[in-house]
C-alpha positions in Angstrom: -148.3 99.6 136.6 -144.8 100.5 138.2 -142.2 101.0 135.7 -138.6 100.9 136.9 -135.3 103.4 135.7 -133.8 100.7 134.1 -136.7 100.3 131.6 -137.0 104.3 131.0 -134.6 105.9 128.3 -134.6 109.9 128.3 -135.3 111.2 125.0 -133.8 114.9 123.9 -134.5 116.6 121.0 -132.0 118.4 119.4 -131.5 121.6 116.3 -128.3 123.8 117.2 -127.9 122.6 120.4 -123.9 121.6 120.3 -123.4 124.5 123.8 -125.9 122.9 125.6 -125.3 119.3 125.2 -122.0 118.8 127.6 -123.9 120.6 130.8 -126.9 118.4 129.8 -124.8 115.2 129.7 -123.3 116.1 133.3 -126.5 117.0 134.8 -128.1 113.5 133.1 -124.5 111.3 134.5 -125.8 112.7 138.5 -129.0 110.6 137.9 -129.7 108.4 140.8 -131.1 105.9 139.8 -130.0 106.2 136.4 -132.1 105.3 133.2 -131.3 102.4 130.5 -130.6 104.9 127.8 -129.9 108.1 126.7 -131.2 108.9 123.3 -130.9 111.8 121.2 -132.1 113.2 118.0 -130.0 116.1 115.5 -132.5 117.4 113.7 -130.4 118.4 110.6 -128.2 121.0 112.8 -125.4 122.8 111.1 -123.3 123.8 114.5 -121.6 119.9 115.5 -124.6 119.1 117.3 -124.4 114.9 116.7 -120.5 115.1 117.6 -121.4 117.1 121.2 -124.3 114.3 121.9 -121.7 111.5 120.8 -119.6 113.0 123.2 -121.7 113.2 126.3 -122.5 109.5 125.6 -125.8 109.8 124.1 -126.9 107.3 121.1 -127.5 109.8 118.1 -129.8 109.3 115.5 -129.6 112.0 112.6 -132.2 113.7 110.6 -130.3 114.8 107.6 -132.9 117.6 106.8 -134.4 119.4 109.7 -138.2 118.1 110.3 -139.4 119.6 113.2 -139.9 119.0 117.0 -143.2 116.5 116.5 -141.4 114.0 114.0 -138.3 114.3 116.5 -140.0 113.3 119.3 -141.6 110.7 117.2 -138.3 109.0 116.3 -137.3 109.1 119.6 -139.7 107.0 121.6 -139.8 104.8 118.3 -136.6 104.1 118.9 -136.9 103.6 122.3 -140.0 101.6 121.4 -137.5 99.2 120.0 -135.2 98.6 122.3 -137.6 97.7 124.7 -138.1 100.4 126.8 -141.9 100.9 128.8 -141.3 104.5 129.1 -139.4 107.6 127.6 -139.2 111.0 129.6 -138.2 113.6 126.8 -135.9 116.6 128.2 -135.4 119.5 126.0 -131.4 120.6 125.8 -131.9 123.4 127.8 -133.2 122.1 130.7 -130.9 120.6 134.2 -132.9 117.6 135.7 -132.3 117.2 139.5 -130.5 114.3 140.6 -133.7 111.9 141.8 -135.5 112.8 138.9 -136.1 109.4 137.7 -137.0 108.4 141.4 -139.8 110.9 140.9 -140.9 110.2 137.9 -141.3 106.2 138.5 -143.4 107.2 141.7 -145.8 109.0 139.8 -145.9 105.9 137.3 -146.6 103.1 139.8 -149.2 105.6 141.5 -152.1 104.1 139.2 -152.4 103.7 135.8 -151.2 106.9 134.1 -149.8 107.3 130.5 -147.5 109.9 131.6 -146.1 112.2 134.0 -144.6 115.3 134.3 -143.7 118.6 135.7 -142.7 121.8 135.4 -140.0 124.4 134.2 -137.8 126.8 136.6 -136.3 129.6 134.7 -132.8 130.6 135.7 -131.6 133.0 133.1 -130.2 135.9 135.2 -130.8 138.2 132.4 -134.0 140.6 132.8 -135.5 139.6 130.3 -135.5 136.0 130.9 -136.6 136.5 134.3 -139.8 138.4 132.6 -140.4 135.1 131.0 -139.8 133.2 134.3 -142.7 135.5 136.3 -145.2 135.7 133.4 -144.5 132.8 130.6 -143.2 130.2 132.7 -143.1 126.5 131.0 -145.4 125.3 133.9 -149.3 123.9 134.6 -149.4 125.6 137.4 -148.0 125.1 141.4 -151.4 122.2 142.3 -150.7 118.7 141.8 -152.9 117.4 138.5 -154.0 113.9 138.4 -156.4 114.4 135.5 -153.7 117.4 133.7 -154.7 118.8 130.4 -151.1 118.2 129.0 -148.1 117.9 129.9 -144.9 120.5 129.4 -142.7 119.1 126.6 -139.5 120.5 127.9 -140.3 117.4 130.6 -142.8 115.1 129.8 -142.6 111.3 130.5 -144.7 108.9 128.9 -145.6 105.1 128.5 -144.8 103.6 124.9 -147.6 101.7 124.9 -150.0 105.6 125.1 -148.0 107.1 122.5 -148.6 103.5 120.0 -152.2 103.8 121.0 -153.0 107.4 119.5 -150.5 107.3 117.5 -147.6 109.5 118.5 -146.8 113.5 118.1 -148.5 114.9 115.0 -145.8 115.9 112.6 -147.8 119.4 111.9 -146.1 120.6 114.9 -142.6 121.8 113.8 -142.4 124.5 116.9 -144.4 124.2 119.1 -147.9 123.1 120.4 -146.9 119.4 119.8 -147.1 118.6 123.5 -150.9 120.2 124.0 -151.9 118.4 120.5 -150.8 115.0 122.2 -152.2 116.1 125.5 -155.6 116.6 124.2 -155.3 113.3 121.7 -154.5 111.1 125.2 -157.2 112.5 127.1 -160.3 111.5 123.9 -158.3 108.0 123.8 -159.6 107.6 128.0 -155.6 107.9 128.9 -155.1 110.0 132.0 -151.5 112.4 132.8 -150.5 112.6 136.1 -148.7 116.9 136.5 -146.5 117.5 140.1 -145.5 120.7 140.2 -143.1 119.3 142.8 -141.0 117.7 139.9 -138.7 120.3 139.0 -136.0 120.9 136.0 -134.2 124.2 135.7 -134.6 126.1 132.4 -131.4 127.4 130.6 -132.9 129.6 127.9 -131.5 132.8 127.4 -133.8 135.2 125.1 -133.5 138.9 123.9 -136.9 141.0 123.6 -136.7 139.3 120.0 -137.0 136.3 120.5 -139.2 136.3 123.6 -141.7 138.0 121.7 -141.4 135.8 118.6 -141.8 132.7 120.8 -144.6 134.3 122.8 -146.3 134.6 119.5 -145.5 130.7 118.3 -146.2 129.6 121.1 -150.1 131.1 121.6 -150.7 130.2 117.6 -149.6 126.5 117.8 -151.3 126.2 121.1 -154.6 127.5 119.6 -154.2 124.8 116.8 -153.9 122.2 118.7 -157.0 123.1 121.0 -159.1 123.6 117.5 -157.9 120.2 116.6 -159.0 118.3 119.8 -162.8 119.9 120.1 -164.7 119.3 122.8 -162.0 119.1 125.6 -161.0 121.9 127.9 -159.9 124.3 127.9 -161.4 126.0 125.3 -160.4 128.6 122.9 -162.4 131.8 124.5 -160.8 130.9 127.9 -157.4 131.0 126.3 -157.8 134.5 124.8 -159.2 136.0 127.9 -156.6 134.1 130.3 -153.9 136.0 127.9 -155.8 139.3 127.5 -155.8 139.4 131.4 -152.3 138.8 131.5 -151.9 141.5 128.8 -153.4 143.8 131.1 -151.8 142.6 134.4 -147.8 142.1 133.3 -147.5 145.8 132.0 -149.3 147.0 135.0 -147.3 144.9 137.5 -143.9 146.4 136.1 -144.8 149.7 135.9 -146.6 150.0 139.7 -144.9 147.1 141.9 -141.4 147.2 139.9 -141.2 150.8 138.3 -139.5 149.5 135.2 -140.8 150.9 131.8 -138.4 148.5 130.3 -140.2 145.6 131.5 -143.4 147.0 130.6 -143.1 147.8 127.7 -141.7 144.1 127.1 -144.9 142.9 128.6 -147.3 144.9 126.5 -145.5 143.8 123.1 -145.1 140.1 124.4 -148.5 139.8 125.1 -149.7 141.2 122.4 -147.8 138.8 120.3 -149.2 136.2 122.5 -152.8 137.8 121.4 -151.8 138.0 117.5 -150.8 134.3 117.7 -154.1 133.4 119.7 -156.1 135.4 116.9 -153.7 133.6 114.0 -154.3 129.8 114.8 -158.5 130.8 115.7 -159.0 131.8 112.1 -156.3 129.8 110.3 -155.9 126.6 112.4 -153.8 124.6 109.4 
């Protein structure tokens, strides 16, 4: 079932966002074609955050407490659900859509009968350590077309109203992260199939210090382990996460030290991915 621009509004999420939102609102104005709406969340920011999306000509609904990135994306496609709109494609505020975006996006859509779409992130911090993350914790499903994908990458995910009604919408559990494998998985039990194109591109903005990369690696692994528990039965399971990331906890320290000859990096790898590990371990024997 084909689903045209006009009937898709874009969705962003927002918490502290206020820098990002005027080169978002640029990138969102060289749409072509363009989408029916552009709706936006504050999720009880402190920095101006409503005022910037106002600006950028976004319609801004407020939550006056922060509640987390699942109940956020839950207001939005409700509210999109409203209006009328068949579709939403959610777009976190660090990421730079190309212009034919939508063109892509309602391609996929009309290609069979799909409950969403999607693609993946590009990192283009220039700082080292975000181009760590961009070689070995990219936002991405991998560089093969999907037609039967696992999930889809929240950062750019599009999806019909009517799938999200059916099962029920983001669980609220997910304040962080993980929300986007949780609804994945919850899709794929309902019969509902996502459509991933690796050719479908945005441009990640995120800038992180070995802090934060390692605190998001860890968030990351333990939400995504939570929301695999949740969903039994589907793939992949938990064992092939662990081992995926205890290869890459082997290779990513390794490939810095031999092919770049940067201690620096390695030594980011090995406490990244063993933060990635801990959270693994964390959401396997405490899963809520």
């Amino acid at each position: 079932m084909a689903v045209e621009s006009r009937c898709v509004a874009i969705g962003v999420p927002c918490f502290n966002e206020a820098s990002r939102v005027a080169a978002l609102g640029d990138a969102l104005a060289r749409l072509h074609p363009a989408p029916g709406a552009l709706l936006a969340v504050d999720d009880g920011s402190s920095d101006g955050t409503a005022a910037a999306l106002r600006d950028a000509g976004f319609e801004v609904l407020v939550h006056e407490v922060n509640a987390g990135l699942g109940t956020t994306r839950n207001t939005l496609w409700r509210r999109a659900d409203e209006r009328g709109f068949q579709a939403i494609a959610f777009l976190d505020a660090d990421v730079r859509p190309p212009p034919d975006y939508l063109r892509r996006i309602c391609d996929l859509l009309a290609q069979g009968r799909v409950a969403g779409v999607g693609g993946r992130n590009i990192d283009d911090g220039d700082r080292w350590v975000d181009a760590w993350r961009g070689r070995f914790f990219p936002q991405s499903m991998g560089e093969r077309d999907l037609i039967d994908a696992p999930m889809l990458v929240g950062a750019c995910a599009t999806y019909r109203v009517a799938a999200l009604k059916d099962v029920g919408g983001f669980s609220p559990r997910f304040r962080t992260h993980g929300e986007d494998v949780d609804l994945g998985r919850r899709l794929r039990a309902a019969g509902h199939r996502l459509r991933y194109d690796p050719n479908i591109l945005v441009r990640h903005q995120r800038q992180d210090d070995p802090r934060s990369l390692v605190r998001n690696c860890y968030l990351h692994c333990r939400e995504g382990m939570r929301a695999t528990l949740a969903t039994r039965g589907l793939e992949p399971a938990a064992p092939d996460l662990v081992m995926g990331m205890a290869r890459k906890a082997v290779h990513a320290p390794f490939a810095s030290l031999v092919r770049r000859r940067d201690p620096r990096e390695a030594a980011l790898g090995a406490a990244a991915c063993g933060a990635a590990l801990a959270g693994y371990a964390a959401g396997l024997f405490r899963p809520r």
